[in-house]
N, C-alpha and C positions, 0 to 999 in steps of 0.2 A: 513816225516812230516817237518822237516828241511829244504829243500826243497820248501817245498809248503809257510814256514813261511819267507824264504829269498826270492822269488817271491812277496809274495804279499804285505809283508812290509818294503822292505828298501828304496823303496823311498817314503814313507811316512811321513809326518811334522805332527810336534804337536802345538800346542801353545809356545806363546813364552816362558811361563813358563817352560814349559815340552820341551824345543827345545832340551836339552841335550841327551834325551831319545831317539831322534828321529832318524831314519837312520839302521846303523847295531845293533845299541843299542835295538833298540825297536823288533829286529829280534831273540834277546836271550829273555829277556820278555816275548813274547808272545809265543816264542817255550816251555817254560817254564810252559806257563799255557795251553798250547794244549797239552802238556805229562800230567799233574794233569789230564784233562779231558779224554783222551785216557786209559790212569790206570785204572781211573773208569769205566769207558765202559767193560774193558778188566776182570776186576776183577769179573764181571758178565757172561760175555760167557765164560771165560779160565775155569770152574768147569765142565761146559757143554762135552768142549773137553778131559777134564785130566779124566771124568768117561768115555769116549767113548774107550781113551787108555788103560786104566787100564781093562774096560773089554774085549776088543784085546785079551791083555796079557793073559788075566785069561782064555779065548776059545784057544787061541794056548797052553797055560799050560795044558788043557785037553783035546786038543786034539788028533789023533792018532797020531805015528809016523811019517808017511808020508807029513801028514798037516805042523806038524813042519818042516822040513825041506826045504820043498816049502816058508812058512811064509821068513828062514833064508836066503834061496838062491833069492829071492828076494828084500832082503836088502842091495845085493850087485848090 
């Protein structure tokens, strides 16, 4: 994301008022408010995944012996 915010906005000019903002300045800024907006995106599909995990967990917890060890030998 950082990244994409140093590409698209350090060489961009503000008004003369805002000129101080402008340049690398304005590339913290906006990275600033493109994390706020990513949080939020995130904080609605991240429950989606943390139940997908959890119930992983909970089918390898009951499942047979053999399963488990296949689930752990593939975690390597």
């Amino acid at each position: 994301m950082l990244v994409f915010c140093y590409e698209k906005f350090k060489n961009k000019t503000l008004p003369k008022a805002l000129e101080f903002f402008s340049g690398r300045r304005l590339v913290v800024i906006m990275s600033a408010f493109f994390a706020i907006i990513s949080s939020l995106i995130l904080s609605f599909i991240f429950p989606i995944i943390d139940n997908a995990i959890n119930n992983f967990g909970i089918f390898l917890g009951n499942a047979k012996q053999a399963l488990s060890y296949l689930a752990f030998l593939i975690d390597y």
